[in-house]
C-alpha positions as CSV (number, residue, x, y, z in Angstrom):
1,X,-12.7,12.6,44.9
2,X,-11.2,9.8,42.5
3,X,-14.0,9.1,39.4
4,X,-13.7,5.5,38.3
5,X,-14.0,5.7,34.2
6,X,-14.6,2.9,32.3
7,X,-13.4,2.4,28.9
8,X,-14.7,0.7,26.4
9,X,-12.8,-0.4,22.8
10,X,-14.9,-1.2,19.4
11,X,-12.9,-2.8,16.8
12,X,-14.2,-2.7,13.4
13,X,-11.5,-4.0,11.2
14,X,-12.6,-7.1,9.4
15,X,-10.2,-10.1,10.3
16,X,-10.5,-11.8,7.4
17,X,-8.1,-8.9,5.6
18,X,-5.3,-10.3,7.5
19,X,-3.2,-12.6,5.5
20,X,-0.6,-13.8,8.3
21,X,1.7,-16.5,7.3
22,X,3.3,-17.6,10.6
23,X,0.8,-17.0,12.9
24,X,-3.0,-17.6,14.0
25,X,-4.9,-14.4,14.6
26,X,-4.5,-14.8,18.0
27,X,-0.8,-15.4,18.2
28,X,-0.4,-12.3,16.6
29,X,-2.9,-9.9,18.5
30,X,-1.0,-11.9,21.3
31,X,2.3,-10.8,20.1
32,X,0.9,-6.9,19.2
33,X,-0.8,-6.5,23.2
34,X,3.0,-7.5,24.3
35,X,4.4,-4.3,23.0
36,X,7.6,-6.1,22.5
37,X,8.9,-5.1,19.3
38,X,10.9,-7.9,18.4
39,X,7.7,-9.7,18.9
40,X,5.9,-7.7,16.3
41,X,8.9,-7.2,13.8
42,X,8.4,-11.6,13.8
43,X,4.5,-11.8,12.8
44,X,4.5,-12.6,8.7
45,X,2.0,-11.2,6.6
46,X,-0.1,-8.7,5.8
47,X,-2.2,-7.6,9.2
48,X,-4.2,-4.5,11.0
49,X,-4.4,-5.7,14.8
50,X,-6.0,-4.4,17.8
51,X,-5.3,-5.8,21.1
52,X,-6.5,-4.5,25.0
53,X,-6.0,-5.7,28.5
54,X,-7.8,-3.5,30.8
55,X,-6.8,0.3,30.3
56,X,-3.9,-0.6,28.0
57,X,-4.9,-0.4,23.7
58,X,-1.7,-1.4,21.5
59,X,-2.5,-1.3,17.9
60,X,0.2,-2.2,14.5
61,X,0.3,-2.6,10.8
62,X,1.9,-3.8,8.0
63,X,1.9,-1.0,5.2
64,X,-0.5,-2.5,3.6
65,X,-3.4,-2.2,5.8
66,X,-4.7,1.5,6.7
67,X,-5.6,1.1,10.4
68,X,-7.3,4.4,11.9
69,X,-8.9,5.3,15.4
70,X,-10.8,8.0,17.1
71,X,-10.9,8.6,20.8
72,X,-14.4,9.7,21.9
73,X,-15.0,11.0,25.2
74,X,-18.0,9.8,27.4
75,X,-19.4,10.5,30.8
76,X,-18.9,7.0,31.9
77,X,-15.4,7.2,30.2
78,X,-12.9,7.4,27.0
79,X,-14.5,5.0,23.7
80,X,-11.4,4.1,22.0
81,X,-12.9,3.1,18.1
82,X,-10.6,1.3,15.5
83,X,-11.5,0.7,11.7
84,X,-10.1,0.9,8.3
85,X,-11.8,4.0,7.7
86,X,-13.1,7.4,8.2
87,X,-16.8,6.8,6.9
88,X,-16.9,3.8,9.3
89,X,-15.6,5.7,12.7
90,X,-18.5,8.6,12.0
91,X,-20.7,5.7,10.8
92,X,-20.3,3.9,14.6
93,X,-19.8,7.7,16.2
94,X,-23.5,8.5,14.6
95,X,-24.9,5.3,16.2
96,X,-23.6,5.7,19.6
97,X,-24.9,9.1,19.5
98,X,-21.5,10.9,19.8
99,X,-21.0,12.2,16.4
100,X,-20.8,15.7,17.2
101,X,-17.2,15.1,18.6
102,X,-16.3,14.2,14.8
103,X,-14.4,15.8,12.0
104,X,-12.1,13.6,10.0
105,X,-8.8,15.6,10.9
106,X,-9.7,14.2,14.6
107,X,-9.1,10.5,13.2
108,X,-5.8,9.1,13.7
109,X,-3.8,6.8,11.3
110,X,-2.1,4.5,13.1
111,X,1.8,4.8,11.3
112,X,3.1,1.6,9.7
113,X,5.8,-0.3,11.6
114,X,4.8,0.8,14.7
115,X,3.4,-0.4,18.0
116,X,0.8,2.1,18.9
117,X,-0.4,2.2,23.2
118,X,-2.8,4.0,23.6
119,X,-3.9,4.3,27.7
120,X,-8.0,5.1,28.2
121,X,-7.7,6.8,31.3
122,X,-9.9,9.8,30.6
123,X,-9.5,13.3,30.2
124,X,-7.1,14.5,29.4
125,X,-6.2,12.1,27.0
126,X,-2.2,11.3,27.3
127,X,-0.3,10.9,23.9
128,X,0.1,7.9,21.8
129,X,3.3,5.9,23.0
130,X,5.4,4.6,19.4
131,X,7.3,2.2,19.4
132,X,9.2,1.0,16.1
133,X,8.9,-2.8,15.3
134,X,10.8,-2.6,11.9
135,X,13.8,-1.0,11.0
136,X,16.1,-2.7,8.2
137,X,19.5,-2.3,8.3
138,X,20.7,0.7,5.3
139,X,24.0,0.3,2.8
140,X,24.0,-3.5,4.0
141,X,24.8,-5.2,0.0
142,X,27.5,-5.0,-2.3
143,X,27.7,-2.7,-5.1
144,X,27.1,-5.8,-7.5
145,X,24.5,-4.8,-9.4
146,X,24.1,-8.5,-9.9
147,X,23.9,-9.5,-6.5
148,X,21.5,-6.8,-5.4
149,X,18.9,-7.7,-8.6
150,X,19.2,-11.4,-7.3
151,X,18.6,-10.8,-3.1
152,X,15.7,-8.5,-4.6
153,X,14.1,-10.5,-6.8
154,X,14.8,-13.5,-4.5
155,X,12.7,-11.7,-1.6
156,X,10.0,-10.8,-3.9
157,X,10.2,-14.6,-5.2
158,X,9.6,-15.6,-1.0
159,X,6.8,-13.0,-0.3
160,X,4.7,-14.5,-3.9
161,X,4.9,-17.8,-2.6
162,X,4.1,-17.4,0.7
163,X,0.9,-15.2,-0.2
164,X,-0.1,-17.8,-2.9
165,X,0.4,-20.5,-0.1
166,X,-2.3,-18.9,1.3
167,X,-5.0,-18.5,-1.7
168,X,-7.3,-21.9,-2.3
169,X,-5.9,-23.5,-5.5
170,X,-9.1,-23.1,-7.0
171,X,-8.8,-19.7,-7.4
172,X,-7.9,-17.4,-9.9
173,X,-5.6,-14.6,-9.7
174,X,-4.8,-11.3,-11.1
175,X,-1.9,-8.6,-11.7
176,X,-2.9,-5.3,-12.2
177,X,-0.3,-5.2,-15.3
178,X,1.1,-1.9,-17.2
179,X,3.9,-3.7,-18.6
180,X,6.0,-1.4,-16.5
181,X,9.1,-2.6,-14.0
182,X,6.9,-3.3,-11.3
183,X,3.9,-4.7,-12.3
184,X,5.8,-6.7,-14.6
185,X,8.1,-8.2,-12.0
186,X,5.2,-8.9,-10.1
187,X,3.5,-10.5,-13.3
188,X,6.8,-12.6,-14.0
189,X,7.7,-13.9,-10.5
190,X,4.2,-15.0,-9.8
191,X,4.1,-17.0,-13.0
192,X,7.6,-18.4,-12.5
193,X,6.7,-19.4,-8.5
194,X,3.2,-21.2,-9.5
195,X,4.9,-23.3,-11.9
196,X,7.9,-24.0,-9.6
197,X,5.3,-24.5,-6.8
198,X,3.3,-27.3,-8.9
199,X,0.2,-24.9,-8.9
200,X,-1.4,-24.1,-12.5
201,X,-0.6,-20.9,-14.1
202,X,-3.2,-20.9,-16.2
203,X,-5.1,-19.4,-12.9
204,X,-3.3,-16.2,-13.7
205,X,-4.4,-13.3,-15.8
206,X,-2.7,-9.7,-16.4
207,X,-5.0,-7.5,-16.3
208,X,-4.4,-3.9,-18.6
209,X,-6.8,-1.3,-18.1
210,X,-7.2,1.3,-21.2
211,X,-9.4,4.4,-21.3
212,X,-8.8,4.5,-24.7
213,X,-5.4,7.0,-25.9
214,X,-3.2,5.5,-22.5
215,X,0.2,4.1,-23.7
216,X,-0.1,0.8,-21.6
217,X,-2.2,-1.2,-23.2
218,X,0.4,-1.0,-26.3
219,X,3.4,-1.6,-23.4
220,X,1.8,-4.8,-22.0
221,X,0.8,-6.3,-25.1
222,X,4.9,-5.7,-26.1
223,X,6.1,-7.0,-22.7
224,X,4.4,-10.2,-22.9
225,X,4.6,-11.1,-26.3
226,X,8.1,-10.5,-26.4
227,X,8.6,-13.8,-23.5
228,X,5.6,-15.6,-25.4
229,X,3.2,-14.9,-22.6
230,X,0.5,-13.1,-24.4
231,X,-2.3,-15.1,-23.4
232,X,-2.4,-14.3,-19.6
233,X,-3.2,-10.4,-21.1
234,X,-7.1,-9.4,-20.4
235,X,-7.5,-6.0,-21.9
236,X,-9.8,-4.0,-19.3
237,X,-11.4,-1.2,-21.0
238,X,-13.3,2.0,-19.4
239,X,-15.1,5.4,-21.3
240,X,-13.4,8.6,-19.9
241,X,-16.9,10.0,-19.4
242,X,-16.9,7.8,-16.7
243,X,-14.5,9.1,-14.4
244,X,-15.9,10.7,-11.5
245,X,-13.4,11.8,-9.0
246,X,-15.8,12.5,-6.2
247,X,-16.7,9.3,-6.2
248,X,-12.4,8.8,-5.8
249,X,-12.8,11.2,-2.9
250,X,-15.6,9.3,-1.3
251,X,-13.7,5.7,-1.5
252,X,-10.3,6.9,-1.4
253,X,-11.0,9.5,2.0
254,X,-8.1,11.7,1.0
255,X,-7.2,14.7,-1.2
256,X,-4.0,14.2,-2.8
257,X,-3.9,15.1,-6.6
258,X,-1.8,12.1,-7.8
259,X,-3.5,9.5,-5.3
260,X,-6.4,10.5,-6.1
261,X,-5.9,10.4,-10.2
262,X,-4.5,7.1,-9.4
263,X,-7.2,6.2,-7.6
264,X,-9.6,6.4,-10.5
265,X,-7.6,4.5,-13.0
266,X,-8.3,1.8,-9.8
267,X,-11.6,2.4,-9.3
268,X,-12.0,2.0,-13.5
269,X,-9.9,-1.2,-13.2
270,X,-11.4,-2.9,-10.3
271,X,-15.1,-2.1,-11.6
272,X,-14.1,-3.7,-15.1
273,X,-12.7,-7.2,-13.4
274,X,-15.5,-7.0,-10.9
275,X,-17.9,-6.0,-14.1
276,X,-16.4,-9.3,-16.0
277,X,-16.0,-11.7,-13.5
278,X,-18.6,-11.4,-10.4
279,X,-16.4,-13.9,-8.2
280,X,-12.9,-12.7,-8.9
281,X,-11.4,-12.4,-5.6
282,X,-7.5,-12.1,-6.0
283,X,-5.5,-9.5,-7.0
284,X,-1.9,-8.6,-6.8
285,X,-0.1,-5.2,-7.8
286,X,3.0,-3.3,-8.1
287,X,2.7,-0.8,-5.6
288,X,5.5,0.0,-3.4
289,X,8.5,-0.8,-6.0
290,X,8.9,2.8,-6.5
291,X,9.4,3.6,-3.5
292,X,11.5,0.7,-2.8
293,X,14.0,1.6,-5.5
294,X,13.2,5.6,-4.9
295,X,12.3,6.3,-8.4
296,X,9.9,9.3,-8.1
297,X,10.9,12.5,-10.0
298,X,12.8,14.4,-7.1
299,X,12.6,18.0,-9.3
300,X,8.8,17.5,-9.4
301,X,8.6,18.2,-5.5
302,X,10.6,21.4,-4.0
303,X,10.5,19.7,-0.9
304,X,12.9,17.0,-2.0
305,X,16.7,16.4,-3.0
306,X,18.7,13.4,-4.1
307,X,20.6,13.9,-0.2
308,X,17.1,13.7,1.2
309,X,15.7,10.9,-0.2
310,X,18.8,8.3,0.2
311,X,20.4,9.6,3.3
312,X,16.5,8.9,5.2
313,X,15.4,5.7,6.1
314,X,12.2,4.5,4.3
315,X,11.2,8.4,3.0
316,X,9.2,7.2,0.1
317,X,7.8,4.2,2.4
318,X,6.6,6.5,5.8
319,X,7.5,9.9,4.8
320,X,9.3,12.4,6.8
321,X,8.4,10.2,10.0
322,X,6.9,9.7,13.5
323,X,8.0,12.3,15.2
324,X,9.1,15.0,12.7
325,X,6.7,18.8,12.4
326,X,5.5,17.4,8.9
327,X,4.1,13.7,9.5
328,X,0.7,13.9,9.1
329,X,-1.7,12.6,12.7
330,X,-4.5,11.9,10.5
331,X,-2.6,10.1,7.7
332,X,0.5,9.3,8.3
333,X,3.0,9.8,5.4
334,X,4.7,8.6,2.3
335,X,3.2,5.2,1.2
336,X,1.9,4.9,4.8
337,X,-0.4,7.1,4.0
338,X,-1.0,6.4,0.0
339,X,-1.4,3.0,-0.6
340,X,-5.4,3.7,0.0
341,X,-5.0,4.8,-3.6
342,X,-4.7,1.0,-4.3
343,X,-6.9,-0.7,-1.1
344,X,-9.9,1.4,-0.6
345,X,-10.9,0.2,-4.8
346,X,-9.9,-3.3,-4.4
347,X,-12.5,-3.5,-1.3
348,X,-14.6,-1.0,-2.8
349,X,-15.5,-3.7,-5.2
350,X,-14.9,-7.0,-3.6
351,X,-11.2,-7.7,-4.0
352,X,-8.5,-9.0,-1.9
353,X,-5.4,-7.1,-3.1
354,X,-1.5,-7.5,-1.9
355,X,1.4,-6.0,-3.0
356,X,4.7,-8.3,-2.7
357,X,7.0,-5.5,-3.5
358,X,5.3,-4.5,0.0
359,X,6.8,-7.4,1.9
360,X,9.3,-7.0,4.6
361,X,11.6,-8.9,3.4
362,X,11.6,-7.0,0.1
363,X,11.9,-3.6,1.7
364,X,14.7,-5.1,4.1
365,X,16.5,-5.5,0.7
366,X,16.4,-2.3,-0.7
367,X,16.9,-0.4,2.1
368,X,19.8,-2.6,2.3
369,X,21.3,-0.6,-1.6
370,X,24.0,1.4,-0.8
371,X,22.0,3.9,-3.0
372,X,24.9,7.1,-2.2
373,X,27.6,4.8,-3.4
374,X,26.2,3.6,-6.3
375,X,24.7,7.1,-7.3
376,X,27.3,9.8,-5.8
377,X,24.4,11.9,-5.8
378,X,23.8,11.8,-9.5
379,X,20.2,11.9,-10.0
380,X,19.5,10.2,-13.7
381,X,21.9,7.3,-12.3
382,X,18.7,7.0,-9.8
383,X,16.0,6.8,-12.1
384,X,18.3,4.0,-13.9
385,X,18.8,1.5,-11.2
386,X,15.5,0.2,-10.8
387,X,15.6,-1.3,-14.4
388,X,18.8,-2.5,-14.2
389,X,18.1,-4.6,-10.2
390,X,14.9,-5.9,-11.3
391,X,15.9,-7.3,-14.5
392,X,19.7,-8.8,-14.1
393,X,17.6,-10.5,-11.1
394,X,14.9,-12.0,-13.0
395,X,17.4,-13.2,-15.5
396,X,19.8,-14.5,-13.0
397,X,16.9,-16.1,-11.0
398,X,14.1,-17.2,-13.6
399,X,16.0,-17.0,-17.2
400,X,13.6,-14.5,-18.4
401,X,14.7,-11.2,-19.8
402,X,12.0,-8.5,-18.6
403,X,11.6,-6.0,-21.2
404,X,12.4,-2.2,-19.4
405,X,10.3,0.8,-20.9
406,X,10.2,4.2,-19.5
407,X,8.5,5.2,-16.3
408,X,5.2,6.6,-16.2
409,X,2.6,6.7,-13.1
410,X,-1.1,5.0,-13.9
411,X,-3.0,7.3,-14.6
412,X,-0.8,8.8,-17.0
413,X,-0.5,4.9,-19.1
414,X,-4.4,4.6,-18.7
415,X,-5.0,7.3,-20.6
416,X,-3.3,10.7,-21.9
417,X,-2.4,13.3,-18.9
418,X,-4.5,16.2,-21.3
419,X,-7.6,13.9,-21.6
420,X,-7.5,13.2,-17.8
421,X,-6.8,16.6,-17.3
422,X,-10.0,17.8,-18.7
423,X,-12.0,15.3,-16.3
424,X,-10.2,16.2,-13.2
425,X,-9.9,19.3,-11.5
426,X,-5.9,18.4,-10.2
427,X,-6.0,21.1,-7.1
428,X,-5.5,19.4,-4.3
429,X,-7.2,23.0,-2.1
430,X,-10.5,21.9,-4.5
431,X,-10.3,18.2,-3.7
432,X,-9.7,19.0,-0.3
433,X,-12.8,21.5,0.3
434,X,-15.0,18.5,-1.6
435,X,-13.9,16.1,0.9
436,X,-14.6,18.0,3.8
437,X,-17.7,19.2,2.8
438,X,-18.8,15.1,3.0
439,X,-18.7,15.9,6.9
440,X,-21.0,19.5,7.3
């Protein structure tokens, strides 16, 4: 005898998040229930969708947006639930009185650049279906250094002003700002496309957090004064005795040492703004411009060579990939999977946060590097390009020439690595225990 089930699908993900450019909301959950990847590579923006038709759930991202669900089983049939979060799923699980099916490794994250179908037909539950929506084209540009600092720069320049497009002209907006390459092309671009776009730059402020010993604070105040732009700075400063990295664990949902450090300094900079201005609602950062440029210390992970990292598509970006023994269900991998470090504090306190170095467009670019040619494997050459593509292309395109300093991750320009050292346990097996034990 056939049984009959009947699904039922609770979205939680707040819609307002979604900063599309091309499309209404409904184009583009339109566009995402097609399937058609060609349709999804095409919607603009930054964007967490859902969309059903009867027993048929397709879900997508931009790598911006974590986007998580849980399938929970009923009598009546399969409860497909959809939120930003892991907190929120058990929070709606609790309610419907179902949370004894939960433990957060049972949440999935839905990988970015993927179409996600899901079918709620019941027990057993059949497999996710993947399909990929964007995949840029590798070794595409030149091996002018010129020309790839200008395409770069010059996507970066499209995705500022299409997101300040979207921001009310009365409002104010921020860079979190280290004076480093990223941040700093961030800070520079949006400056240069406000003033081309008519808008006033005096709405923009870089903001430096400083627990106190950090090199950045020093950095930024260098980098801007040396282009005469020392008044957007707004020093941002936090006591070490306030760091608290459970409370980084409870906000950021995951256990990795480095997102999780980072995730502090975020936590200390968004609760200074927040502290400082109670209306602040814009914010920008650098994230993703690493992993663009793949300028992460390969000897610090065994895992990694030079071959590995430019002969994959997007490692930094998605990780080892859908699909491959060490992508992680539960949270995806590479920046996929990290850039919580940056979102869950910007909506922990209120913010509205984007990346540009995030965009499409930009990552189109940089995939597009013919990285092997231009390094012959020659791993200092790597670290080097970065500095050299973002700063011939801010010259080229806006006339400015960026100061380049050395490398160094947030937490470690916040404040000194010893001094966070002794306020953080750094074991990822600690910080992992902690989080579980949130869900007894």
């Amino acid at each position: 005898m056939s049984h009959h089930y009947v699904e039922r699908v609770v979205d939680l993900l707040d819609p307002s998040v979604n900063r599309l450019v091309n499309l209404t909301l409904e184009e583009a959950r339109a566009r995402v229930l097609s399937g058609d990847a060609a349709a999804v590579g095409g919607i603009e923006g930054s964007f967490a969708l859902l969309a059903r038709e009867g027993k048929t759930a397709r879900m997508a991202r931009s790598l911006d947006r974590p986007m998580r669900y849980f399938l929970a089983k009923r009598q009546e049939g399969p409860a497909l639930i959809v939120a930003d979060r892991i907190d929120a799923i058990h929070q709606q699980l609790q309610r419907e009185g179902l949370a004894d099916q939960f433990h957060p490794s049972y949440t999935r994250m839905v990988p970015a650049h993927y179409v996600v179908e899901i079918q709620l037909i019941g027990c057993p539950d059949p497999d996710p279906a993947y399909t990929r929506f964007f995949t840029p084209e590798r070794n595409a540009l030149p091996t002018d250094l010129d020309e790839i600092g200008r395409r770069y720069i010059g996507a970066l320049a499209d995705e500022v002003a299409a997101q300040l497009r979207l921001i009310p002209e009365s409002e104010p907006i921020g860079v979190a700002f280290s004076g480093g390459i990223d941040s700093g092309a961030v800070f520079l671009v949006a400056y240069a496309m406000m003033r081309k776009l008519g808008m006033n730059p005096a709405r923009l402020k870089a903001f430096t957090l400083s627990l106190g010993e950090g090199p950045d604070l020093a950095q930024a105040r260098e980098f801007l004064a040396r282009l005469d732009l020392g008044l957007f700075l707004e020093e941002i400063h936090a006591d070490p005795a306030d760091i608290d990295h459970a409370e980084a664990l409870r906000v950021l949902e995951d256990y990795k040492p480095l997102d999780v450090e980072c995730g502090i300094m975020a936590l200390a900079l968004c609760r200074g703004i927040r502290k400082r201005y109670p209306d602040w609602k814009w914010l920008f950062d650098g994230d993703g411009g690493d992993e663009n440029l793949k300028d992460y210390p390969i000897e610090e992970n065994p895992e990694l060579t030079i071959r590995s990292v430019v002969h994959n598509l997007m490692l930094y970006h998605e990780g080892w990939g859908v699909g491959r023994i060490k992508h992680s269900l539960t949270y995806s991998g590479g920046l996929s999977r990290g850039y919580v470090r940056t979102y869950a504090p910007n909506r922990r306190y209120g913010f509205q946060g984007h990346s540009p170095l995030m965009g499409r467009g930009v990552m189109a670019v940089s995939e597009g590097i013919p990285f092997i040619e231009l390094t012959q494997y020659d791993v200092p050459t790597l670290y080097s390009l970065k500095g050299e593509v973002v700063s011939r292309g801010i010259r080229q395109l806006f006339g400015m020439e960026m100061p380049v300093f050395e490398k160094r991750r947030f937490q470690h320009g916040a404040i000194r690595p010893e001094t966070l050292r002794n306020h953080v346990p750094g074991q990822e097996a600690v910080y992992r225990r902690q989080f579980l034990a949130m869900y007894p």
